[in-house]
N, CA, C and O atoms as CSV, one atom per row, in Angstrom:
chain,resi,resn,atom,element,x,y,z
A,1,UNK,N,N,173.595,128.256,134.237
A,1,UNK,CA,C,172.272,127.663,134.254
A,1,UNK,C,C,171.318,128.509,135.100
A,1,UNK,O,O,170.148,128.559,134.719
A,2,UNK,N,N,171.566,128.977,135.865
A,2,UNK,CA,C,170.829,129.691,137.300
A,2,UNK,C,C,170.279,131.230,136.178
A,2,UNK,O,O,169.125,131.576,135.926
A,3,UNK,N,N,171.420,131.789,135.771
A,3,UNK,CA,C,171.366,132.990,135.019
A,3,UNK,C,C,170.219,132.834,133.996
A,3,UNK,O,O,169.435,133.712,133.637
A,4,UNK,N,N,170.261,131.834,133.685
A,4,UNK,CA,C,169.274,131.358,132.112
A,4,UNK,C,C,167.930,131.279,133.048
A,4,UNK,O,O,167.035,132.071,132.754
A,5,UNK,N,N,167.723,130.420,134.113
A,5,UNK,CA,C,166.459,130.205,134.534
A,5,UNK,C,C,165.939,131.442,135.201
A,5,UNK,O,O,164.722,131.573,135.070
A,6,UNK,N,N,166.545,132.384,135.883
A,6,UNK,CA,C,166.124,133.587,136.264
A,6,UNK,C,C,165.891,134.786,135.205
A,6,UNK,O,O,165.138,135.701,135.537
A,7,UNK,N,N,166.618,134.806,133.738
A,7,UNK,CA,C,166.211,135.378,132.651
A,7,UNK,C,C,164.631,134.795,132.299
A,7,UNK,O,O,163.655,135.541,132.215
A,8,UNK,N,N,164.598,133.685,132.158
A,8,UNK,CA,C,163.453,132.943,131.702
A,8,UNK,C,C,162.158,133.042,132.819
A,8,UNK,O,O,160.957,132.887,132.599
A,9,UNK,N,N,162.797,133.331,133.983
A,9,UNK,CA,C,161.459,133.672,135.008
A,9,UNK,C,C,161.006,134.810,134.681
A,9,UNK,O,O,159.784,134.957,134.649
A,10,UNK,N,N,161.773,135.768,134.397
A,10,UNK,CA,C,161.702,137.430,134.232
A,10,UNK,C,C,160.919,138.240,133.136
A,10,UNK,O,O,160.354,139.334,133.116
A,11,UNK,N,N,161.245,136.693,131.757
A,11,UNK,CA,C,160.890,137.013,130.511
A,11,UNK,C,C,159.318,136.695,131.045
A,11,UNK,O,O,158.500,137.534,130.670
A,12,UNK,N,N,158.934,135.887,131.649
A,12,UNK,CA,C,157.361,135.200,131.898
A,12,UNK,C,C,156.772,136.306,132.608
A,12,UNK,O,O,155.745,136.862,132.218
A,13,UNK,N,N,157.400,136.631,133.639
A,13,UNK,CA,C,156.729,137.780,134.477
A,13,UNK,C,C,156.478,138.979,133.619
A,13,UNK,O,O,155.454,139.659,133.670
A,14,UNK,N,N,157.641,139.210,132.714
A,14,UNK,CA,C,157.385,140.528,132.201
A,14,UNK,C,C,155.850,140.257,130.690
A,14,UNK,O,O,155.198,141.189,130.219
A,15,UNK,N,N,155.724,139.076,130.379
A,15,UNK,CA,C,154.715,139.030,129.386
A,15,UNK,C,C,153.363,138.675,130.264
A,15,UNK,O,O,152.256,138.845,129.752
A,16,UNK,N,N,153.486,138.241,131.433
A,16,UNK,CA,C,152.330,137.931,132.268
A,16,UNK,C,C,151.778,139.335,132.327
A,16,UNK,O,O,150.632,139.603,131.966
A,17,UNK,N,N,152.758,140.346,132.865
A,17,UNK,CA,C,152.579,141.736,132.622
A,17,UNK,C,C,152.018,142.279,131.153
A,17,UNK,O,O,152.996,142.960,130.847
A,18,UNK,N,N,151.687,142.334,130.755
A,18,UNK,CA,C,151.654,142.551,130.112
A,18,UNK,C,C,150.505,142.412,129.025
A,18,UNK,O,O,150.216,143.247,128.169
A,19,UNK,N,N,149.933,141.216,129.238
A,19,UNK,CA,C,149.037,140.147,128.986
A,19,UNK,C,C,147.623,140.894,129.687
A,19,UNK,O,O,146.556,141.219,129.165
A,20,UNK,N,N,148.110,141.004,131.062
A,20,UNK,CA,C,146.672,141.600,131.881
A,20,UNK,C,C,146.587,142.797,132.451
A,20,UNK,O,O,145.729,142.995,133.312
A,21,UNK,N,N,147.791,144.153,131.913
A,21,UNK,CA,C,148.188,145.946,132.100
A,21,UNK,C,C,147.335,146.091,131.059
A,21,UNK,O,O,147.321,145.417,130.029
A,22,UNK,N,N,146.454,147.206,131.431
A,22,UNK,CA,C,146.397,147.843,130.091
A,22,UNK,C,C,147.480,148.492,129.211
A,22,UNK,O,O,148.114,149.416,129.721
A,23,UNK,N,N,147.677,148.239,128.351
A,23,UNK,CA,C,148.578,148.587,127.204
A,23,UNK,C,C,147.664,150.178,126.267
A,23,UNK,O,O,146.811,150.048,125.388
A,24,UNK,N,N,148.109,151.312,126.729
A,24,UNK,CA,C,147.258,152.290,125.535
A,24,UNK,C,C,148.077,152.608,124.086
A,24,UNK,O,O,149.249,152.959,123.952
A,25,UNK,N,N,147.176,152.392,123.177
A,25,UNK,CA,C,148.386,152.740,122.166
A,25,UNK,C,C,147.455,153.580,121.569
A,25,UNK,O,O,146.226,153.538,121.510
A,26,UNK,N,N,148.605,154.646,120.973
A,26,UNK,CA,C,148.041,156.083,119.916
A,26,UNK,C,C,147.316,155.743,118.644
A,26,UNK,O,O,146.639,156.645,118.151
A,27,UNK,N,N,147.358,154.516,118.006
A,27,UNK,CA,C,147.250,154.627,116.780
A,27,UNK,C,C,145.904,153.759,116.482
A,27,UNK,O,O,146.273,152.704,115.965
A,28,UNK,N,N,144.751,153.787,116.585
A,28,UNK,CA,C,143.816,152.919,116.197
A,28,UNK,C,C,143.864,151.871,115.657
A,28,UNK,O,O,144.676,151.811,114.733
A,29,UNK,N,N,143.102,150.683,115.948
A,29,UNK,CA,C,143.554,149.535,114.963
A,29,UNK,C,C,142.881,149.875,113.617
A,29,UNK,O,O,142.080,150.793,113.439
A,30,UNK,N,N,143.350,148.952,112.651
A,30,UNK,CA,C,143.116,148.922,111.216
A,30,UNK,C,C,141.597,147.732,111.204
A,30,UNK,O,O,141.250,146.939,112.080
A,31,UNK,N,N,140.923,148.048,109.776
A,31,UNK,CA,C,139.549,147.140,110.280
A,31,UNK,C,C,140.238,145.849,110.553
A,31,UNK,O,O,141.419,145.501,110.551
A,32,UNK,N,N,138.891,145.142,110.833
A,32,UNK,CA,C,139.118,143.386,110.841
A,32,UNK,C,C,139.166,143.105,109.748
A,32,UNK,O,O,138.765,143.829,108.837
A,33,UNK,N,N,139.778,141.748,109.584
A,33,UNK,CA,C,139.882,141.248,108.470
A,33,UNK,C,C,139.061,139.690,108.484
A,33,UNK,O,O,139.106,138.750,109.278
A,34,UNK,N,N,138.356,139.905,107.291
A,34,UNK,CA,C,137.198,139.146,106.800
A,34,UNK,C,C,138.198,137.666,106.837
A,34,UNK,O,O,139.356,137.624,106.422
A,35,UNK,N,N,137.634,136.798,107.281
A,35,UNK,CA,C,138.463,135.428,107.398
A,35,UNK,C,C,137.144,134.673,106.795
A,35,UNK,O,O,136.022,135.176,106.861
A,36,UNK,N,N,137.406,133.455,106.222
A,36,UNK,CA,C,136.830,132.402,105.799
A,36,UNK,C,C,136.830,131.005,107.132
A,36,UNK,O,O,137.880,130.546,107.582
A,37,UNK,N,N,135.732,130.633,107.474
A,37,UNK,CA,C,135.854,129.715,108.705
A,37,UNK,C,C,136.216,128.809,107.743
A,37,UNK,O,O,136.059,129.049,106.546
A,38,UNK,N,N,136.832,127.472,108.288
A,38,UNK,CA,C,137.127,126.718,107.764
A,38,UNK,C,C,135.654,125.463,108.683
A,38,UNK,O,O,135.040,125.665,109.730
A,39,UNK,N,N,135.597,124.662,108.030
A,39,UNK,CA,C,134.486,123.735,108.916
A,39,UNK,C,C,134.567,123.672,110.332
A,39,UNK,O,O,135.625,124.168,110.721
A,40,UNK,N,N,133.633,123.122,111.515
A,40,UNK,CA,C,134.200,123.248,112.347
A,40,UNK,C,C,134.475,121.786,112.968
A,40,UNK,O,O,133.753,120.798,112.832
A,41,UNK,N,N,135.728,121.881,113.705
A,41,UNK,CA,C,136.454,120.318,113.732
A,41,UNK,C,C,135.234,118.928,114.324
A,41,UNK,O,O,135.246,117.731,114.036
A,42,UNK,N,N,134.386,119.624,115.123
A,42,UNK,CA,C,133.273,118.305,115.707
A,42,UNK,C,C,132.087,119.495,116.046
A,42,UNK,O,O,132.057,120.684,115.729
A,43,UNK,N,N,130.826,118.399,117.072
A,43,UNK,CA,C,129.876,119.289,117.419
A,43,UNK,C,C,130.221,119.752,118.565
A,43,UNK,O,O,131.018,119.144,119.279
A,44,UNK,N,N,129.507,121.235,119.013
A,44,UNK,CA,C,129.654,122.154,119.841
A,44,UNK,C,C,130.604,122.900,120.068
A,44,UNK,O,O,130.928,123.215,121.213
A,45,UNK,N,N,131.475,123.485,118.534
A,45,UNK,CA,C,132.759,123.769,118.666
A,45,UNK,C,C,132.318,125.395,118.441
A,45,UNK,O,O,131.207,125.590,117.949
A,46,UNK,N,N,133.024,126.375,118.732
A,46,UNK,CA,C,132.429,128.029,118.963
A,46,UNK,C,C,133.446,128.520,118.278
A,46,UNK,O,O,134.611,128.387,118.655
A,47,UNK,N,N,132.911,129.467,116.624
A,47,UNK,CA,C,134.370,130.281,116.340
A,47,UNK,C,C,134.806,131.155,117.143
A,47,UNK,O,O,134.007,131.926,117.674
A,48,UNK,N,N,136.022,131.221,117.381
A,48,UNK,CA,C,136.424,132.438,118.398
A,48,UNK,C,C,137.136,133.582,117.110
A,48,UNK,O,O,138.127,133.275,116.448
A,49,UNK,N,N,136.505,134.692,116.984
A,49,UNK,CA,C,137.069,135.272,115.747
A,49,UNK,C,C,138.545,135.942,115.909
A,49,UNK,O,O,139.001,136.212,117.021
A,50,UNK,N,N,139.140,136.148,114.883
A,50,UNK,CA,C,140.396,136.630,114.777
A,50,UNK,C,C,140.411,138.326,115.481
A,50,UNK,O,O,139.363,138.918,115.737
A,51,UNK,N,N,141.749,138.905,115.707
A,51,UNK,CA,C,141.890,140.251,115.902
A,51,UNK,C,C,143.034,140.670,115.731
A,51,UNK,O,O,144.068,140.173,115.285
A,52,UNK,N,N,142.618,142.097,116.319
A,52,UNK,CA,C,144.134,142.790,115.375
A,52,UNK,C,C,144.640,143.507,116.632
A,52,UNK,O,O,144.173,144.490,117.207
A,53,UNK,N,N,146.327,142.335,117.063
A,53,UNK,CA,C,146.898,142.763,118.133
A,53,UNK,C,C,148.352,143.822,118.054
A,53,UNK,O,O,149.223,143.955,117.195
A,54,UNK,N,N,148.180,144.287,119.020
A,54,UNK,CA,C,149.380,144.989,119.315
A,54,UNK,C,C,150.688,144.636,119.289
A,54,UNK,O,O,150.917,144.028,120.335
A,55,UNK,N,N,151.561,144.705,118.685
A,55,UNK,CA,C,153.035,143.656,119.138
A,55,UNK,C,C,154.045,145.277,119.872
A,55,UNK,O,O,155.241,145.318,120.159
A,56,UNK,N,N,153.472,145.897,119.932
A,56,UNK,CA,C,154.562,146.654,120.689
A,56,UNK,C,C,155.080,148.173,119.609
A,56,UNK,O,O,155.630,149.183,120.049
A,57,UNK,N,N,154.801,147.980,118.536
A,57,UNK,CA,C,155.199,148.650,116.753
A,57,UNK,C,C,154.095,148.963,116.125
A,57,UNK,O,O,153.792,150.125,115.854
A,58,UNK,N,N,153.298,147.806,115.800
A,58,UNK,CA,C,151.964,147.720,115.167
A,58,UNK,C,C,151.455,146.986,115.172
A,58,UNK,O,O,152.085,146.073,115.705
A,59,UNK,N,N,150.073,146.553,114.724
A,59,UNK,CA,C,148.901,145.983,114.356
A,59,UNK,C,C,149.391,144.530,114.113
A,59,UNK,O,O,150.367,144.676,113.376
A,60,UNK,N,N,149.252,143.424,114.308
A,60,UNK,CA,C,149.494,141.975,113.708
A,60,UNK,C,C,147.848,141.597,113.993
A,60,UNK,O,O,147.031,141.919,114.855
A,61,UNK,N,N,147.829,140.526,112.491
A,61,UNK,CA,C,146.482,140.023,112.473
A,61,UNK,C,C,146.788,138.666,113.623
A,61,UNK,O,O,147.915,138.186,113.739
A,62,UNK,N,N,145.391,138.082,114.555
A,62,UNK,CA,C,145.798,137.125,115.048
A,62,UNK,C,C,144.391,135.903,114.412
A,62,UNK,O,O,143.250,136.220,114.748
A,63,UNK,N,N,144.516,134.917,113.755
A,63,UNK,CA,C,143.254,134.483,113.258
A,63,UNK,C,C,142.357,134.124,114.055
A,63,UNK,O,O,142.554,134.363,115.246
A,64,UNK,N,N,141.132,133.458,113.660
A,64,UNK,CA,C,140.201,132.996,114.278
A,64,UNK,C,C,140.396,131.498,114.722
A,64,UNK,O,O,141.414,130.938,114.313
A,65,UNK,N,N,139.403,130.698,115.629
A,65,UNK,CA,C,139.989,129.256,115.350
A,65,UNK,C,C,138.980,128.904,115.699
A,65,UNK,O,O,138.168,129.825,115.779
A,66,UNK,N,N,138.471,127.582,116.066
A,66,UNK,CA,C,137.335,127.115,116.802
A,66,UNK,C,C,137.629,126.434,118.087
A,66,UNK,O,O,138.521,125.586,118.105
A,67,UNK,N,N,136.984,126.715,119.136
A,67,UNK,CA,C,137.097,126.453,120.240
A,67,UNK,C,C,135.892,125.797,121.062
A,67,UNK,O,O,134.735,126.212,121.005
A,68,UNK,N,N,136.393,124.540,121.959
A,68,UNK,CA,C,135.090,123.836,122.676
A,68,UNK,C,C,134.475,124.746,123.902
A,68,UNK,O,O,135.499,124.590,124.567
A,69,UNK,N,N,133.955,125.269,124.447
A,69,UNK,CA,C,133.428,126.018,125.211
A,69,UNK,C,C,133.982,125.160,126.784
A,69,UNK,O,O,134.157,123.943,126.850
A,70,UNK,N,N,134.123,125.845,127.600
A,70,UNK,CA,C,134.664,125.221,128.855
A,70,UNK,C,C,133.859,124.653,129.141
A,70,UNK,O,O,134.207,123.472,129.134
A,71,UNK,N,N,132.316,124.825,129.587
A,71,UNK,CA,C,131.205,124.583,130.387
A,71,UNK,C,C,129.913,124.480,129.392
A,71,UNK,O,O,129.945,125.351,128.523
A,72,UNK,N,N,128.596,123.465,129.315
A,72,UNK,CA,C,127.447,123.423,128.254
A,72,UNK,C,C,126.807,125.055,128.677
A,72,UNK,O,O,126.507,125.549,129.764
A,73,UNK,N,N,126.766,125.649,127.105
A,73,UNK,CA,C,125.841,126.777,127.149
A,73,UNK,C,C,126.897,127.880,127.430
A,73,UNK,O,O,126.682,129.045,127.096
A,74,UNK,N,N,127.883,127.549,127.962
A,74,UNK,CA,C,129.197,128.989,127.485
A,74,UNK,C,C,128.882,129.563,126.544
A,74,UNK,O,O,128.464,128.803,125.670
A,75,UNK,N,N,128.876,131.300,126.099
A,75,UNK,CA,C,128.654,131.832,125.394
A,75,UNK,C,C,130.044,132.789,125.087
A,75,UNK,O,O,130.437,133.320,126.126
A,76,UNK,N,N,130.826,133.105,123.947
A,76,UNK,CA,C,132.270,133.482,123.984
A,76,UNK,C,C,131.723,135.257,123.641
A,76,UNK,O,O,130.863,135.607,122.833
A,77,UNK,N,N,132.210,135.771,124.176
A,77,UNK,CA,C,132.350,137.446,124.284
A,77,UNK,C,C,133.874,137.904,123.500
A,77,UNK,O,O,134.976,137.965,124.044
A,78,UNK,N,N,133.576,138.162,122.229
A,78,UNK,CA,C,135.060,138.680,121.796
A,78,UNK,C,C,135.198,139.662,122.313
A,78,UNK,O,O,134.400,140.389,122.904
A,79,UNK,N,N,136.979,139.796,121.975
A,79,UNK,CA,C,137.540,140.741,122.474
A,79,UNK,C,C,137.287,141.895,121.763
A,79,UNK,O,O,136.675,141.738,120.706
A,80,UNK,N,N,137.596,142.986,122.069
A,80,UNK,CA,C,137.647,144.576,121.000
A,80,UNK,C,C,138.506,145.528,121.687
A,80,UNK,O,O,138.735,145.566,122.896
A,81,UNK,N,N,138.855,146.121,120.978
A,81,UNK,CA,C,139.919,147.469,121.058
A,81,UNK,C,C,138.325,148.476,122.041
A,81,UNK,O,O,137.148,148.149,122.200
A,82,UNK,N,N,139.155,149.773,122.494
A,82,UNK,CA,C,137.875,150.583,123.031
A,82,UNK,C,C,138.898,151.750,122.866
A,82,UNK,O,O,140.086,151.433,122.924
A,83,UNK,N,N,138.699,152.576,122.742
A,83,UNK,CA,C,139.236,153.967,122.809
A,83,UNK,C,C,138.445,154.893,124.122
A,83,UNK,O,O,137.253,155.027,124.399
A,84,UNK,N,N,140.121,155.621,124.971
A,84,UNK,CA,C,139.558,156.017,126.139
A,84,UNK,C,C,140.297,157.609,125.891
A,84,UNK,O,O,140.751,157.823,124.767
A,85,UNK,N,N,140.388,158.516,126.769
A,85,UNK,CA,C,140.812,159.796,126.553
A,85,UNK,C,C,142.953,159.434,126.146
A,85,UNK,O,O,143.630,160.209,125.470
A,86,UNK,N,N,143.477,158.180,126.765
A,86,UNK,CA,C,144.991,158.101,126.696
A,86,UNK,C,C,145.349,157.234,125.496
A,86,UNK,O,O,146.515,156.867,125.354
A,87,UNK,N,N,144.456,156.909,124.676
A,87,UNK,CA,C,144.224,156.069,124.005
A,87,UNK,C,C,143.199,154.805,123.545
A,87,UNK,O,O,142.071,154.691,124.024
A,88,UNK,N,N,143.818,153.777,122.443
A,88,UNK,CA,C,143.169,152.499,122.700
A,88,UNK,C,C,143.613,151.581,123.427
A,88,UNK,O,O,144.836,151.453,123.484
A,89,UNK,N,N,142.886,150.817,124.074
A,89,UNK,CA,C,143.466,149.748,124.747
A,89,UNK,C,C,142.174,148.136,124.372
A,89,UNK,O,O,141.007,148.283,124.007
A,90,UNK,N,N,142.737,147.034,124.564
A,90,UNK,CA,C,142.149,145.977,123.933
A,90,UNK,C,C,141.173,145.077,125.281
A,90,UNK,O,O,141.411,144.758,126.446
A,91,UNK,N,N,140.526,144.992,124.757
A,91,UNK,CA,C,139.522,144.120,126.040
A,91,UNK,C,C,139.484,142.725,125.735
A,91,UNK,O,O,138.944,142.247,124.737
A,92,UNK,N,N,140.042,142.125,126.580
A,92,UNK,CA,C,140.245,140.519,125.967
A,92,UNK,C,C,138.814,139.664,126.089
A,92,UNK,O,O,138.021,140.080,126.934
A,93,UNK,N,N,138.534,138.806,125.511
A,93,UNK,CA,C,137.478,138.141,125.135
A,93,UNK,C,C,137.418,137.003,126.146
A,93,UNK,O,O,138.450,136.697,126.742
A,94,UNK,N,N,136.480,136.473,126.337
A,94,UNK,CA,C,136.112,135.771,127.535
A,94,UNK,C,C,134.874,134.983,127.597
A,94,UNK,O,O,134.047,135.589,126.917
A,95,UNK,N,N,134.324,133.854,128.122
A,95,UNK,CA,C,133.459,133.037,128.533
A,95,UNK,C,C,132.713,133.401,129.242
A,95,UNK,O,O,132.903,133.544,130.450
A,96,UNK,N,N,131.265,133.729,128.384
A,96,UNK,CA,C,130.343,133.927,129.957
A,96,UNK,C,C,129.150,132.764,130.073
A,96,UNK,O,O,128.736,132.234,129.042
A,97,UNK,N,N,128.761,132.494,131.032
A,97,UNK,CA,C,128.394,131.539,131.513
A,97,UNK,C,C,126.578,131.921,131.930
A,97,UNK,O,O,126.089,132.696,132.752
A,98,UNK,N,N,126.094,131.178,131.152
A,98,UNK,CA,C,124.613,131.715,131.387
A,98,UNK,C,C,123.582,130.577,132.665
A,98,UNK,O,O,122.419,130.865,132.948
């Protein structure tokens, strides 16, 4: 049991890592892909659009969804890939607050 919960701490740490390292990868992403919103579930709901993540190999699409804004007047900043001299690396998307 001890073995399992210290694997399982390790697995968290290592994706926490991971989550907020920059990650550079060689290969550019592929375009976006055109998604269809579906309605949005109530009022003041914000599409957050889909992207195209890294799994470690290649490219996986991740979709869009709709999301309530934390705070009135939150404005959502997607994420995007950026290309630097070691590669691309992904800029995660975020809430800014006006």
């Amino acid at each position: 049991m001890k073995k399992l919960l210290m694997t399982a701490v390790a697995a968290a740490m290592l994706s926490t890592g991971m989550a907020y390292g920059q990650v550079f990868v060689r290969i550019g992403p592929p375009p976006r892909v055109v998604e269809r919103r579906p309605p949005p579930p109530g009022r003041h709901y914000v599409w957050i659009e889909g992207y195209q993540r890294w799994n470690g190999e290649h490219y996986v699409w991740v979709h869009g969804y709709w999301a309530r804004p934390p705070r009135p007047h939150a404005v959502w900043v997607p994420g995007h890939w950026t290309h630097r001299h070691r590669g691309w690396f992904w800029v995660e998307g975020h809430w800014r607050y006006r």
